[in-house]
C-alpha positions as CSV (number, residue, x, y, z in Angstrom):
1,X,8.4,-20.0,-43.5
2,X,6.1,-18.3,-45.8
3,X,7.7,-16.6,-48.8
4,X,7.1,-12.8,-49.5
5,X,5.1,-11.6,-52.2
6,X,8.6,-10.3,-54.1
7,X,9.8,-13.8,-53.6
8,X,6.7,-15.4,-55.2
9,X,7.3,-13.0,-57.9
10,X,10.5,-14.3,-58.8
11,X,9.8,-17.8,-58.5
12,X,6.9,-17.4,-61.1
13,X,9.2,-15.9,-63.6
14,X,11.8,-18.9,-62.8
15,X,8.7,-21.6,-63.4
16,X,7.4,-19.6,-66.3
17,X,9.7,-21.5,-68.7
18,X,10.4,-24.6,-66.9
19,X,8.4,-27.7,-68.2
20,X,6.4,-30.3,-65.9
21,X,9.2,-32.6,-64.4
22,X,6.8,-34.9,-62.2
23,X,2.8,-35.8,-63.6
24,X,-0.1,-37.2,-61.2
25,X,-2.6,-38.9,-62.8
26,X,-5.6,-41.0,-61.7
27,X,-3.6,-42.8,-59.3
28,X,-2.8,-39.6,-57.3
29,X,0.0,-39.6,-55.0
30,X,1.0,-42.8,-54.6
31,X,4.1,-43.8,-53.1
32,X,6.9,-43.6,-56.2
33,X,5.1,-40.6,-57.1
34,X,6.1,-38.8,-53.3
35,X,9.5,-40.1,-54.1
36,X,10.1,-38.8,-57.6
37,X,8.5,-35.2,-56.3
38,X,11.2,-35.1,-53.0
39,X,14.3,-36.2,-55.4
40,X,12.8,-33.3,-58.2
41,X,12.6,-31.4,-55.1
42,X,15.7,-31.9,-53.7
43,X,17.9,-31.4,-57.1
44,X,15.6,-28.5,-59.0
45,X,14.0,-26.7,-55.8
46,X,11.9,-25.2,-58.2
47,X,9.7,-27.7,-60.0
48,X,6.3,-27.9,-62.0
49,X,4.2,-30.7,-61.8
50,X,1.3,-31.6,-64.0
51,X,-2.1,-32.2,-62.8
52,X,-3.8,-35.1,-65.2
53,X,-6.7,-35.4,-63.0
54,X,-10.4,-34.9,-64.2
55,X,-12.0,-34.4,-61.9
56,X,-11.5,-30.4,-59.9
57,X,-11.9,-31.7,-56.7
58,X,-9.3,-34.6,-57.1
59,X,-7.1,-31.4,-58.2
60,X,-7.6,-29.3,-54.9
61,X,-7.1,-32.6,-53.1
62,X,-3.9,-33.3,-54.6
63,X,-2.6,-29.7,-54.6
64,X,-3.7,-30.0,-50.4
65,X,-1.7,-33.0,-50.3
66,X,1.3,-31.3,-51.7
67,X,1.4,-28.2,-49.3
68,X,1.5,-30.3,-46.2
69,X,5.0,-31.9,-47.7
70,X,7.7,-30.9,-45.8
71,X,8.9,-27.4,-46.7
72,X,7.2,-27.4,-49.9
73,X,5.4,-24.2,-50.8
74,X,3.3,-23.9,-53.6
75,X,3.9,-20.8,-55.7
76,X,1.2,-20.9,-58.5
77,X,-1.5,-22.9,-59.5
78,X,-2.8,-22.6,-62.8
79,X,-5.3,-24.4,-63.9
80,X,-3.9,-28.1,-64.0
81,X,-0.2,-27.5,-63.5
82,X,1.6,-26.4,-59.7
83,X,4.5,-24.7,-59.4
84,X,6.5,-26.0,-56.0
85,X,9.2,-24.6,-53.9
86,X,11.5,-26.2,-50.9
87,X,15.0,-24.6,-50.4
88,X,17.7,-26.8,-50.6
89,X,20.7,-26.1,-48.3
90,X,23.2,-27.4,-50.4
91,X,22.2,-27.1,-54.4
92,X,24.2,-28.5,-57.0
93,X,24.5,-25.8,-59.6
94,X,24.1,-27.9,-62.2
95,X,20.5,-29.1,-61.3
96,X,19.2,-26.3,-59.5
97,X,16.7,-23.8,-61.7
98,X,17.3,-21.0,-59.6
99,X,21.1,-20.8,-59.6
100,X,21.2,-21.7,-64.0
């Protein structure tokens, strides 16, 4: 399910302090790489991952690669850096960024 412009919003202002948990580099998603994103995914719901790719096109492919995850959304691209969203239906407080 898409989220709402109001819902982006907030998410943005979550990710705005966080720092890059996960980086993909010249590799690109490779399998440890899927399985650290769904474990940040799974504990943080709200993660930002770090682009080291040169080239722009490897970028769009990656950031393509990353929406058709399973309930992942992608709330904000800036330049080399995503900010990613999948609800998790039973957070641990402790790990989660949106309930600290």
């Amino acid at each position: 399910m898409p989220l709402s412009t109001e819902r982006k919003k907030q998410l943005r202002t979550i990710g705005h302090k966080l720092n890059p948990i996960v980086t993909i580099a010249d590799r690109g998603l490779t399998d440890s790489v899927l399985a650290e994103l769904n474990r940040a995914l799974d504990d943080h719901e709200l993660i930002k991952v770090k682009l080291a790719l040169t080239e722009r096109e490897s970028r769009h492919e990656a950031v393509a690669l990353l929406q058709d995850m399973r309930g992942v959304e992608v709330v904000q691209k800036v330049g080399k850096t995503v900010l990613l969203y999948r609800a998790n239906k039973k957070p641990n407080p402790k790990l989660s960024n949106l309930l600290r």
